[in-house]
N, C-alpha and C positions, 0 to 999 in steps of 0.2 A: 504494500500500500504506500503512494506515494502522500507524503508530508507536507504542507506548504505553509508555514508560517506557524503560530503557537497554539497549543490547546490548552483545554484545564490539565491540571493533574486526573483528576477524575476519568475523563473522555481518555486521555494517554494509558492511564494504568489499566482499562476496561480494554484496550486495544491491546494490549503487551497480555495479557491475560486470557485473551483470545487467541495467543501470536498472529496479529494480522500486522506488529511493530515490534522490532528489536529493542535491545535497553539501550542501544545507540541513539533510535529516536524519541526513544520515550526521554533521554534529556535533551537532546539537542531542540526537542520542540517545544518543552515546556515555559519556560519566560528565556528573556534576553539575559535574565542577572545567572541565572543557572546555566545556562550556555555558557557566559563568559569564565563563572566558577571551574567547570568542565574543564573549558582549554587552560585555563591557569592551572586544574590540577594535572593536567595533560604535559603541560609546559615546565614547569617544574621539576618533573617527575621522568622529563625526556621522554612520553609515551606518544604514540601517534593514537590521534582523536579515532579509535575506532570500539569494535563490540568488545574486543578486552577489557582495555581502558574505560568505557562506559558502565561493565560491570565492575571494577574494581571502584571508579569511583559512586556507584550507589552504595557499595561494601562498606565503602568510608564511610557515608554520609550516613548510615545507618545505624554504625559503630557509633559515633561520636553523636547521634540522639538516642542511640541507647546509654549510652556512658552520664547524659544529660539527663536523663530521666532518673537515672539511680540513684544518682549523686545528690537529686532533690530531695529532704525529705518533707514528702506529700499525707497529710493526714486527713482523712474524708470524713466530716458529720453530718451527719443527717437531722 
């Protein structure tokens, strides 16, 4: 399926879940600021922007809001 410009997260994640979109374009389409985060992690990191790279940086990105969630402590009343 071809990509043209940005989606929600929502509309991206239901496509990548169907595989009708890689996790290449499930970031590349998501906003402009996540794109740009991509190629810096991409840059940085000497990777070239593809489905490796795409999957390692959701790895990340996933890492570091779960390491943020833990670190919180969150206490729920009802």
């Amino acid at each position: 399926m071809a990509l043209i410009g940005f989606y929600s997260e929502e509309e991206l994640a239901e496509l990548l879940d169907r595989r009708k979109i890689t996790q290449l374009d499930f970031v590349t389409h998501q906003t402009p600021e996540l794109l740009q985060e991509f190629e810096d992690f991409c840059l940085d990191r000497s990777l070239d922007a593809d489905e490796d790279s795409a999957q390692l940086f959701l790895e990340e990105r996933q890492r570091i809001f779960d390491d943020a969630f833990h670190d919180t402590d969150i206490t729920l009343t009802m």
